[in-house]
mmCIF file of the N, C-alpha and C atoms, coordinates in Angstrom:
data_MODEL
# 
_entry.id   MODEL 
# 
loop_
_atom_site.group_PDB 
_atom_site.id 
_atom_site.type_symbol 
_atom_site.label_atom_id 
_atom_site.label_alt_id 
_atom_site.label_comp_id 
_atom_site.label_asym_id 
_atom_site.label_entity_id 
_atom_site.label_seq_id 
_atom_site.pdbx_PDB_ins_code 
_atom_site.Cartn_x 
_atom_site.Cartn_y 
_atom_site.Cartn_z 
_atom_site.occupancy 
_atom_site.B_iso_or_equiv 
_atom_site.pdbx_formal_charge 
_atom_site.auth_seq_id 
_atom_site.auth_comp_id 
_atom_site.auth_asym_id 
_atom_site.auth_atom_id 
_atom_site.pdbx_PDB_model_num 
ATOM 1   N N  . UNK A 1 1  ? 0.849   -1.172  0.000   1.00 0.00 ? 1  UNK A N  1 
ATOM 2   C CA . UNK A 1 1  ? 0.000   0.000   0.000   1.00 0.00 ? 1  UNK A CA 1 
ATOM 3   C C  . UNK A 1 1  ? 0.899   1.241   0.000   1.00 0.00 ? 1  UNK A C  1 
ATOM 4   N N  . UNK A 1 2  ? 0.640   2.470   -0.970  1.00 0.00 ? 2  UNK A N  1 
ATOM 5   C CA . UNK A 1 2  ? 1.023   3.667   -0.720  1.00 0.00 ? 2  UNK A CA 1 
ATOM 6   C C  . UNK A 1 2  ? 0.424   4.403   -0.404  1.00 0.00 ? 2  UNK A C  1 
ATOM 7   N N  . UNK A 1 3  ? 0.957   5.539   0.255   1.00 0.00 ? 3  UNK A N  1 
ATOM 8   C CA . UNK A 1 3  ? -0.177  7.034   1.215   1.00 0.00 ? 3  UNK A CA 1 
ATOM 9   C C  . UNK A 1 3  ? -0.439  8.219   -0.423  1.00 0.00 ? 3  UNK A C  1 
ATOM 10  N N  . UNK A 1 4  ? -1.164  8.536   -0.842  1.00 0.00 ? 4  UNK A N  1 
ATOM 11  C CA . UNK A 1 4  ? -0.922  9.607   -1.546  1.00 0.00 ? 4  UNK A CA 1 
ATOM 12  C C  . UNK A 1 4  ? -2.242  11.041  -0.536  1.00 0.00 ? 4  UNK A C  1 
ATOM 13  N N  . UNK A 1 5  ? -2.738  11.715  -2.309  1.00 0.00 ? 5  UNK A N  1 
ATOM 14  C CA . UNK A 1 5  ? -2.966  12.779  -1.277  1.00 0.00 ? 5  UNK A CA 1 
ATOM 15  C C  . UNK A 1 5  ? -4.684  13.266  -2.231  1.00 0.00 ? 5  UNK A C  1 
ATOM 16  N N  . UNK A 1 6  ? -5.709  13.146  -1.857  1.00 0.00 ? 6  UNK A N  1 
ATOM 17  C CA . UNK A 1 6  ? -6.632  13.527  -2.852  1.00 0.00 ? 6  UNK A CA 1 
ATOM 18  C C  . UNK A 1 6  ? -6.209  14.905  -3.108  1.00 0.00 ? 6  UNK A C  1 
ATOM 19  N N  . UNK A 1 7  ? -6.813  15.823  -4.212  1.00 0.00 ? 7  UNK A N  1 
ATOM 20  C CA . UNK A 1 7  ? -6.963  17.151  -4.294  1.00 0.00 ? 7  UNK A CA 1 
ATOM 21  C C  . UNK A 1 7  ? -7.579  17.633  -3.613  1.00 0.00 ? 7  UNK A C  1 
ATOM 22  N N  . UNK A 1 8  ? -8.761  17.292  -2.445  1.00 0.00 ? 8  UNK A N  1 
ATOM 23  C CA . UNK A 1 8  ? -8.849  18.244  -1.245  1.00 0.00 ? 8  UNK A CA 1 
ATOM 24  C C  . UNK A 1 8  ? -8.647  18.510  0.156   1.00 0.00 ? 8  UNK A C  1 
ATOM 25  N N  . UNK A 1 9  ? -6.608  17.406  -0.338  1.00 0.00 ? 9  UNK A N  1 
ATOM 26  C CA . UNK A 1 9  ? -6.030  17.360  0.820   1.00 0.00 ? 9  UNK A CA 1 
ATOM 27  C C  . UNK A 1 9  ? -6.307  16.198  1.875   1.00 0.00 ? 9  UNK A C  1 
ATOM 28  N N  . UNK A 1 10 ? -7.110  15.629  1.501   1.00 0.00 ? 10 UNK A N  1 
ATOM 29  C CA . UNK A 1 10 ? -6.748  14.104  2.650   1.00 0.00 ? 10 UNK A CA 1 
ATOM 30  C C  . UNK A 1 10 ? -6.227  13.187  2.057   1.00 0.00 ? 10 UNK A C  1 
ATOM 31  N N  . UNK A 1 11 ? -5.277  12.483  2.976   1.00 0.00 ? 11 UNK A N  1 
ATOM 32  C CA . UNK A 1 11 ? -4.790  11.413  2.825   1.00 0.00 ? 11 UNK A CA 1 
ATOM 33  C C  . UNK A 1 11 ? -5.453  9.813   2.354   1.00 0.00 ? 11 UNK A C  1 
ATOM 34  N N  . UNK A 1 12 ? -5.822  9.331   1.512   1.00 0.00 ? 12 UNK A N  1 
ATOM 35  C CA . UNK A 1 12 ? -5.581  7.893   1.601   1.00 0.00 ? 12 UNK A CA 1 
ATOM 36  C C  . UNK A 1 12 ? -4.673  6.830   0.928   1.00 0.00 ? 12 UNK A C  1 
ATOM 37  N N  . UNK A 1 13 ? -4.875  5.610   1.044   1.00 0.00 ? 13 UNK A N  1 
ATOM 38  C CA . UNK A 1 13 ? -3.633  4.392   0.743   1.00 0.00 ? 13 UNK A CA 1 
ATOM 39  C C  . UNK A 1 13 ? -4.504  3.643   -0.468  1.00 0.00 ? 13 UNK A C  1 
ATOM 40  N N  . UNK A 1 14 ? -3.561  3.488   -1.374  1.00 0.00 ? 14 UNK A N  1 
ATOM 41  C CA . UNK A 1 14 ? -4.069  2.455   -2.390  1.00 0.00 ? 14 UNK A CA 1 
ATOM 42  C C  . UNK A 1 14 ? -2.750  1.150   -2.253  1.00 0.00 ? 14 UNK A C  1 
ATOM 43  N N  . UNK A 1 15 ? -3.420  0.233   -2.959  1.00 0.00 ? 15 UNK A N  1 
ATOM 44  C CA . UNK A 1 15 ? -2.870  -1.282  -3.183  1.00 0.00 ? 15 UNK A CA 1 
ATOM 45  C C  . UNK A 1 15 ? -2.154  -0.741  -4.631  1.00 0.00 ? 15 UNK A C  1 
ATOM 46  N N  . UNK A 1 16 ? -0.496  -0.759  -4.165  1.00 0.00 ? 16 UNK A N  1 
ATOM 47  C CA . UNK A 1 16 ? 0.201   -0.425  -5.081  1.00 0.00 ? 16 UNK A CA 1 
ATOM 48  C C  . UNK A 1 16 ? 0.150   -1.226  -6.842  1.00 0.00 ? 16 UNK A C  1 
ATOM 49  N N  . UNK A 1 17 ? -0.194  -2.655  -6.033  1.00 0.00 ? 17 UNK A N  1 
ATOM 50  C CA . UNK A 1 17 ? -0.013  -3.534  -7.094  1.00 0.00 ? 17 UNK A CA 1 
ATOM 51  C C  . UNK A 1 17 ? -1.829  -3.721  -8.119  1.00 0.00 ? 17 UNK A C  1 
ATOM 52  N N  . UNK A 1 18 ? -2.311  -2.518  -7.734  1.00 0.00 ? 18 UNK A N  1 
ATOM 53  C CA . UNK A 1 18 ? -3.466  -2.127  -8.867  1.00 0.00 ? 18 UNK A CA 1 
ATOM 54  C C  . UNK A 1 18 ? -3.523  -1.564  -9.375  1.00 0.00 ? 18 UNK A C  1 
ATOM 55  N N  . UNK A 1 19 ? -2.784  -0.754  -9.580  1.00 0.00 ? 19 UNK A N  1 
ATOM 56  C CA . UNK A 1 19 ? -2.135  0.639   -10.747 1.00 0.00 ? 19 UNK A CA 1 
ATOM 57  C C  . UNK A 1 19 ? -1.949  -0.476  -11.554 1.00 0.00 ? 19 UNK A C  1 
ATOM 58  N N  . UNK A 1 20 ? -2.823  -0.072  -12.908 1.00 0.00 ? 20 UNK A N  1 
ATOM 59  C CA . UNK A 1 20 ? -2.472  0.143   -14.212 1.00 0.00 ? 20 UNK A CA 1 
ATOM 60  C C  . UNK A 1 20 ? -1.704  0.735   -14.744 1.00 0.00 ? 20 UNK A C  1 
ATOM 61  N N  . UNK A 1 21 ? -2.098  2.224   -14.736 1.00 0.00 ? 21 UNK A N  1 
ATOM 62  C CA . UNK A 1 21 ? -1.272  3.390   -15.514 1.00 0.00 ? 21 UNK A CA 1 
ATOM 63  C C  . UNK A 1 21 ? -1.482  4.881   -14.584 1.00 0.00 ? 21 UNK A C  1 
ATOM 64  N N  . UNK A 1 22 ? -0.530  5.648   -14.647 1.00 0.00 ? 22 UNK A N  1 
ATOM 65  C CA . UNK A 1 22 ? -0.299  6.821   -14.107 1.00 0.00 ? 22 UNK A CA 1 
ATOM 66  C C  . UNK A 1 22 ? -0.037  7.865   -15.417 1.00 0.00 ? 22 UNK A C  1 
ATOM 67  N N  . UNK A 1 23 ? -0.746  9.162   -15.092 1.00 0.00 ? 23 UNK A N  1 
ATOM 68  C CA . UNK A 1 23 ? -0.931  9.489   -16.366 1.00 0.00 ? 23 UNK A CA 1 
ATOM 69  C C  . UNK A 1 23 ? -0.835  11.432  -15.366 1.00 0.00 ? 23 UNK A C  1 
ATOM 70  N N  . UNK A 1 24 ? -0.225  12.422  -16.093 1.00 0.00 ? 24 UNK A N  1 
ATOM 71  C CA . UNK A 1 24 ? 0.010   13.826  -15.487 1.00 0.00 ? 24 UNK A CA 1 
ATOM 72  C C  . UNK A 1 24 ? -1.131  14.467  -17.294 1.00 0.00 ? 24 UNK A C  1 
ATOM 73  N N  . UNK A 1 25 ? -2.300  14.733  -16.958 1.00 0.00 ? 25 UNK A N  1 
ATOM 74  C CA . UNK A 1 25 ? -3.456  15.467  -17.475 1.00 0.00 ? 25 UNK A CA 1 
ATOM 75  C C  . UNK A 1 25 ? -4.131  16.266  -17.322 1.00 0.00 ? 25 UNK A C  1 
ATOM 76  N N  . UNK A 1 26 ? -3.823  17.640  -16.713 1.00 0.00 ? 26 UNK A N  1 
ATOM 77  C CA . UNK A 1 26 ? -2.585  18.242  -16.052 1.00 0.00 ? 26 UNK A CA 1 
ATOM 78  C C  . UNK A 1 26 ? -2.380  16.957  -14.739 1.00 0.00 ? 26 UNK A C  1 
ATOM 79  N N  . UNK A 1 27 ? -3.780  16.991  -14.089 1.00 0.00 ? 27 UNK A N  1 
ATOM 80  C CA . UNK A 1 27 ? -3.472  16.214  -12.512 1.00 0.00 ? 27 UNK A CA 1 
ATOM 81  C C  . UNK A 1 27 ? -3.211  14.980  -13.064 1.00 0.00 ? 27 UNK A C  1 
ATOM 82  N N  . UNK A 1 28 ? -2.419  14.493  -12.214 1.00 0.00 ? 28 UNK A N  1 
ATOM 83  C CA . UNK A 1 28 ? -1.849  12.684  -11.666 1.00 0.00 ? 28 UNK A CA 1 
ATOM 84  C C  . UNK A 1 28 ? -3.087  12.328  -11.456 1.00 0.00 ? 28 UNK A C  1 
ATOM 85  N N  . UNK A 1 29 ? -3.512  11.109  -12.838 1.00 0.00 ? 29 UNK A N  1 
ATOM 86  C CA . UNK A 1 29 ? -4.345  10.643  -12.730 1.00 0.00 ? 29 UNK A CA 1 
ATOM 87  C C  . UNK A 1 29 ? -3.587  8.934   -12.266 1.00 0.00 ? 29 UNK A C  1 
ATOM 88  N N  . UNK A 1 30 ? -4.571  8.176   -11.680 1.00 0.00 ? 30 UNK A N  1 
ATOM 89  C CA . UNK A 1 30 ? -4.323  7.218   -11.502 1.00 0.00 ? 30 UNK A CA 1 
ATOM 90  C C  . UNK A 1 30 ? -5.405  6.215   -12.105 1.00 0.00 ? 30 UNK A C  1 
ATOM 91  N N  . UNK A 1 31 ? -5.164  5.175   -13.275 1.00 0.00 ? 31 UNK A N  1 
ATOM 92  C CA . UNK A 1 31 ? -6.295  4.164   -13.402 1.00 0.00 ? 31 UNK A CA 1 
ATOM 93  C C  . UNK A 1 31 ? -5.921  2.440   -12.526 1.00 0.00 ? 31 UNK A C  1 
ATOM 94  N N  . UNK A 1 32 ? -6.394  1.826   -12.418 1.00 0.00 ? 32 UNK A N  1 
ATOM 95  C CA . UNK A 1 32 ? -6.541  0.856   -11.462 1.00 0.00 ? 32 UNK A CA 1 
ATOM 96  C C  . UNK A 1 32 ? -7.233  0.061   -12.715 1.00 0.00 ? 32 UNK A C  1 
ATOM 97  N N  . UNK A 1 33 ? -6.739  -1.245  -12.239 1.00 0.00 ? 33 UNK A N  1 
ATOM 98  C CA . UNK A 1 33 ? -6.848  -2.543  -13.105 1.00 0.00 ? 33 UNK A CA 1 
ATOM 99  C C  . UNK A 1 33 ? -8.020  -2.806  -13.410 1.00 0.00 ? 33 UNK A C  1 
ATOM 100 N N  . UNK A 1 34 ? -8.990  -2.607  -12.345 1.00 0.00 ? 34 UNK A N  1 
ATOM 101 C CA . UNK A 1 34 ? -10.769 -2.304  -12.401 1.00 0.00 ? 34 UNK A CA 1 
ATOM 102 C C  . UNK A 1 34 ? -11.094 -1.264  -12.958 1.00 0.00 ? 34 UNK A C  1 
ATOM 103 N N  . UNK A 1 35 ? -10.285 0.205   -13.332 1.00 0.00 ? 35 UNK A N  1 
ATOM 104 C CA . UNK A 1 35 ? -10.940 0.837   -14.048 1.00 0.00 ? 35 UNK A CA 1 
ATOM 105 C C  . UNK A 1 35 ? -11.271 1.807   -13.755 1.00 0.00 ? 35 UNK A C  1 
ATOM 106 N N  . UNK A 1 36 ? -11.137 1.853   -11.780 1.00 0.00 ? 36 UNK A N  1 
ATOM 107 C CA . UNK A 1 36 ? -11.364 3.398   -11.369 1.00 0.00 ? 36 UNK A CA 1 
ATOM 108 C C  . UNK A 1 36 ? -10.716 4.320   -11.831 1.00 0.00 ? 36 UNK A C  1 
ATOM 109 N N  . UNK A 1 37 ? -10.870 5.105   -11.173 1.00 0.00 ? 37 UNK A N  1 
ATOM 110 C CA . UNK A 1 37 ? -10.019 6.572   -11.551 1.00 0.00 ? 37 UNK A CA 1 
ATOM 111 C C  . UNK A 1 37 ? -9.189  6.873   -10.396 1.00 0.00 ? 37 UNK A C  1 
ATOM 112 N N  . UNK A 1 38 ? -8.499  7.503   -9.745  1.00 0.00 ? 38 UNK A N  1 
ATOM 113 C CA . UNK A 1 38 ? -7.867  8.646   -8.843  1.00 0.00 ? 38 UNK A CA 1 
ATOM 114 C C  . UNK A 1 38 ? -7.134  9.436   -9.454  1.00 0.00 ? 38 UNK A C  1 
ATOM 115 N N  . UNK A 1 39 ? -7.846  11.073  -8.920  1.00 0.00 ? 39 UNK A N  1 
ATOM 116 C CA . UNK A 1 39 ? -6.650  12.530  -9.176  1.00 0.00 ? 39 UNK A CA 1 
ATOM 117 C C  . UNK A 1 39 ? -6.046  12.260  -7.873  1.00 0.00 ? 39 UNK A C  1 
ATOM 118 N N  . UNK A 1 40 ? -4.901  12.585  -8.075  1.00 0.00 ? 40 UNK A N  1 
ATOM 119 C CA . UNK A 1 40 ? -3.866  12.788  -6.586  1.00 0.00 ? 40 UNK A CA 1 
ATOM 120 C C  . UNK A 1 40 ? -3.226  14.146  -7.136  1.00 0.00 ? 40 UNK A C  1 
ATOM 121 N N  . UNK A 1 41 ? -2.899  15.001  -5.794  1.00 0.00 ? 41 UNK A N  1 
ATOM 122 C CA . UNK A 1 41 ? -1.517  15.910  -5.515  1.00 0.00 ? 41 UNK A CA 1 
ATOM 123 C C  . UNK A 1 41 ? -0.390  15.397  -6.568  1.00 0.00 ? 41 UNK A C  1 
ATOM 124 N N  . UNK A 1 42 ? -0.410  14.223  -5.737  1.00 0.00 ? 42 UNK A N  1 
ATOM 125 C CA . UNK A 1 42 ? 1.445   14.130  -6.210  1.00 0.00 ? 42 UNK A CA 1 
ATOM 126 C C  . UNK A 1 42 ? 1.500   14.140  -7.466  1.00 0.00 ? 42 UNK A C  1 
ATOM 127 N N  . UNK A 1 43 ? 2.441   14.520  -7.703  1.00 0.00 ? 43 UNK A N  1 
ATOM 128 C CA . UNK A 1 43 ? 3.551   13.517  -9.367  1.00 0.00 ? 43 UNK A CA 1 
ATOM 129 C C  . UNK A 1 43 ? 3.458   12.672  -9.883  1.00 0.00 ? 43 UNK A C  1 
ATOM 130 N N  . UNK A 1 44 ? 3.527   12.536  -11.212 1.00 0.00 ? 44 UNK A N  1 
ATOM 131 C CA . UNK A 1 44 ? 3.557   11.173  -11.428 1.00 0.00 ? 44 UNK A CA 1 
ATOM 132 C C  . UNK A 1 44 ? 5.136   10.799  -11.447 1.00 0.00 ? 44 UNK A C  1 
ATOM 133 N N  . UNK A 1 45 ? 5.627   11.284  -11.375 1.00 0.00 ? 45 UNK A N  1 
ATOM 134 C CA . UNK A 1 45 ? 7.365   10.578  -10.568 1.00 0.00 ? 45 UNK A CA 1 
ATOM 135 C C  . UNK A 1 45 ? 7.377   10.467  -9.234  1.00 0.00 ? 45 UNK A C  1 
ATOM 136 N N  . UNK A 1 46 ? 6.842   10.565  -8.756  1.00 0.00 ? 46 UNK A N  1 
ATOM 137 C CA . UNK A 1 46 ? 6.179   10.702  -7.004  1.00 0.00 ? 46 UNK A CA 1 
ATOM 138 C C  . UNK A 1 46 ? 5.379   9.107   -6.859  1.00 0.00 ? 46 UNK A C  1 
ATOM 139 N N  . UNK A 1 47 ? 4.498   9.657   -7.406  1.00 0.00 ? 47 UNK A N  1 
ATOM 140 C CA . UNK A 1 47 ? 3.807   7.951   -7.144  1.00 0.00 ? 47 UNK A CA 1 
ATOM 141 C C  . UNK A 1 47 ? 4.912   7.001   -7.757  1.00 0.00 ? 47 UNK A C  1 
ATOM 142 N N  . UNK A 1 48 ? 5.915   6.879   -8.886  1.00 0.00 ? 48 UNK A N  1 
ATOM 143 C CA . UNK A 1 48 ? 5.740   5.880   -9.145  1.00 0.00 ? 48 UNK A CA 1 
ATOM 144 C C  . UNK A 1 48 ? 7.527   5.940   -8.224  1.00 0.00 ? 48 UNK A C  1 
ATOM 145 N N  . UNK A 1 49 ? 7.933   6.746   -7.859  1.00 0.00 ? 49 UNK A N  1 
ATOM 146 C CA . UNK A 1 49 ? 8.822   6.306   -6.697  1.00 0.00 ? 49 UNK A CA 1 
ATOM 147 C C  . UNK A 1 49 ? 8.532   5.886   -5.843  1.00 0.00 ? 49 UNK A C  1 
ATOM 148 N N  . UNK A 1 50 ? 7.096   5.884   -5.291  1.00 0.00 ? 50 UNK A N  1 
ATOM 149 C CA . UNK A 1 50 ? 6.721   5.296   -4.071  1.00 0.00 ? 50 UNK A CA 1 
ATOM 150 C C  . UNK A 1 50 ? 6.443   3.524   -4.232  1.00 0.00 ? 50 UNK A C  1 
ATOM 151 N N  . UNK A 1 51 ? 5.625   3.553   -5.638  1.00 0.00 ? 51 UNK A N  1 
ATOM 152 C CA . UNK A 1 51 ? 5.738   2.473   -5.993  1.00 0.00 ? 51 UNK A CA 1 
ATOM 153 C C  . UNK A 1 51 ? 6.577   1.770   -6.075  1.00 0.00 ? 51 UNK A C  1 
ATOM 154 N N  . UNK A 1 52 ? 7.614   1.897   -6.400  1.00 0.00 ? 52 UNK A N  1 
ATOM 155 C CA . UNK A 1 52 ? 8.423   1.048   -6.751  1.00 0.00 ? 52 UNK A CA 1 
ATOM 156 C C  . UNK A 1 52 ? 9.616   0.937   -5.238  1.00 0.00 ? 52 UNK A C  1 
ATOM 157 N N  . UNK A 1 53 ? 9.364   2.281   -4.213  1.00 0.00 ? 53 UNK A N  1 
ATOM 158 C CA . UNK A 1 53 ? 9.867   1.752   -2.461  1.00 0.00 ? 53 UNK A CA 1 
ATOM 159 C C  . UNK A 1 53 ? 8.724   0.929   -2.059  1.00 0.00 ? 53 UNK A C  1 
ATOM 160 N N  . UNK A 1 54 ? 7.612   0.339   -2.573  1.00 0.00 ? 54 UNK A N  1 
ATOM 161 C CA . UNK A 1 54 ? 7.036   -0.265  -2.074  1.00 0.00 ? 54 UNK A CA 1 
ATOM 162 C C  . UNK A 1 54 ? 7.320   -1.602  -2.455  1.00 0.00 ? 54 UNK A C  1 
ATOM 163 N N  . UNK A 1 55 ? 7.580   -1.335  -3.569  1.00 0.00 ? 55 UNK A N  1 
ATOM 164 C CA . UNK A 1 55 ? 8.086   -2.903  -4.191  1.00 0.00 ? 55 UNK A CA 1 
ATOM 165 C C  . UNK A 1 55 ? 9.038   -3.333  -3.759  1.00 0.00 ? 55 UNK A C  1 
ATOM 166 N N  . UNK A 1 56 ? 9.506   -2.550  -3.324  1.00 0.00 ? 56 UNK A N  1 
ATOM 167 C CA . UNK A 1 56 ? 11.504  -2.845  -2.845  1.00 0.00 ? 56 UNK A CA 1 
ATOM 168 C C  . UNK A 1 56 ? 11.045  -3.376  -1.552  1.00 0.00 ? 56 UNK A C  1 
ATOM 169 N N  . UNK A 1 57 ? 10.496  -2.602  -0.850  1.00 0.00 ? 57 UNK A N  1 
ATOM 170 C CA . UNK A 1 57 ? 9.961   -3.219  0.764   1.00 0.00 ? 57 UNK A CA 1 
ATOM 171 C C  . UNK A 1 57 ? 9.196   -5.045  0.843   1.00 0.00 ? 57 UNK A C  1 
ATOM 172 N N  . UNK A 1 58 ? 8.537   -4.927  -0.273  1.00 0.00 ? 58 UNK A N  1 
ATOM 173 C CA . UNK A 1 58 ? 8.679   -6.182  -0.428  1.00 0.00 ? 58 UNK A CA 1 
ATOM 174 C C  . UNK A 1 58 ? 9.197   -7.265  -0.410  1.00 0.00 ? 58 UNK A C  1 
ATOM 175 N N  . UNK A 1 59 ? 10.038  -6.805  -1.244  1.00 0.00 ? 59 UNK A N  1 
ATOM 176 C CA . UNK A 1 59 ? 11.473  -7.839  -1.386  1.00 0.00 ? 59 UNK A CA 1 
ATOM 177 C C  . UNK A 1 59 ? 12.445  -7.971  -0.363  1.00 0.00 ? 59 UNK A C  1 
ATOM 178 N N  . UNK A 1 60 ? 12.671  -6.858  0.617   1.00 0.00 ? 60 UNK A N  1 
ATOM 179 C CA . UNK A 1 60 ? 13.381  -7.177  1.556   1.00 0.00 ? 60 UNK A CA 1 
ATOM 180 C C  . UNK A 1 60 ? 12.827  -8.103  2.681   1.00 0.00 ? 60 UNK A C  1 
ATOM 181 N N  . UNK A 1 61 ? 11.279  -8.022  2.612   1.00 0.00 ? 61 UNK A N  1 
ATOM 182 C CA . UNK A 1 61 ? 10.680  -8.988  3.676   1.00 0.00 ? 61 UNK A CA 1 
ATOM 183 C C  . UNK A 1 61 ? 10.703  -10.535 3.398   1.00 0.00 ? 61 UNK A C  1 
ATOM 184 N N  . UNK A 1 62 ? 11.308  -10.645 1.814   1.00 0.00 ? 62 UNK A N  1 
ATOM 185 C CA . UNK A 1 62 ? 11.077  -12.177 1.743   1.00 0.00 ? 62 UNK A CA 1 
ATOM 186 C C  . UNK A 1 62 ? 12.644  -12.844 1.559   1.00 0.00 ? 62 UNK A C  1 
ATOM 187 N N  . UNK A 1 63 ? 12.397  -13.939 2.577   1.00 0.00 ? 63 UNK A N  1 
ATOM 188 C CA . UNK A 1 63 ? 13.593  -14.613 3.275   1.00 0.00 ? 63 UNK A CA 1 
ATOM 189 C C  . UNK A 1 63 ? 14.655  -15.387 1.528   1.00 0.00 ? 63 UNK A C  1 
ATOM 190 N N  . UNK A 1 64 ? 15.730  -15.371 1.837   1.00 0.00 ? 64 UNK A N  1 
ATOM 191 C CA . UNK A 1 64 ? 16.248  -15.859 0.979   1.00 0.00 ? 64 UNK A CA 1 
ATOM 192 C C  . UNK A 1 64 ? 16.077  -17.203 0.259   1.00 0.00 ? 64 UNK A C  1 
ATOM 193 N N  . UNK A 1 65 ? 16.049  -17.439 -0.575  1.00 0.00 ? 65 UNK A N  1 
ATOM 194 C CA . UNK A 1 65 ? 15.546  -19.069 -1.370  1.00 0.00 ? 65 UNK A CA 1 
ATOM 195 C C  . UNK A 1 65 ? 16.678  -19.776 -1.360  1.00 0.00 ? 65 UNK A C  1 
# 
């Protein structure tokens, strides 16, 4: 999960791994594999840095093979 930021300033968390596509129209749109929508604040180099520390956090939690 990442924290972003709606446009009227509150916080909520999406399931990183449902991003489809991130798209700057002007606002950071976000589509989701289902199809929703989200405008966020951030960047779209923002989200997808977070995304991808989220992905990394992942990987450090899983034990070596």
């Amino acid at each position: 999960m990442i924290q972003l930021t709606r446009l009227n300033g509150r916080p909520f968390v999406v399931n990183a791994e449902l991003i489809r596509t991130v798209e700057e129209v002007p606002d950071t749109t976000i589509t989701l594999v289902n199809g929703d929508h989200l405008i966020v604040k951030e960047g779209m180099e923002e989200v997808v840095e977070r995304v991808i520390g989220y992905g990394r956090s992942l990987r450090r939690l899983m034990a070596p093979s």
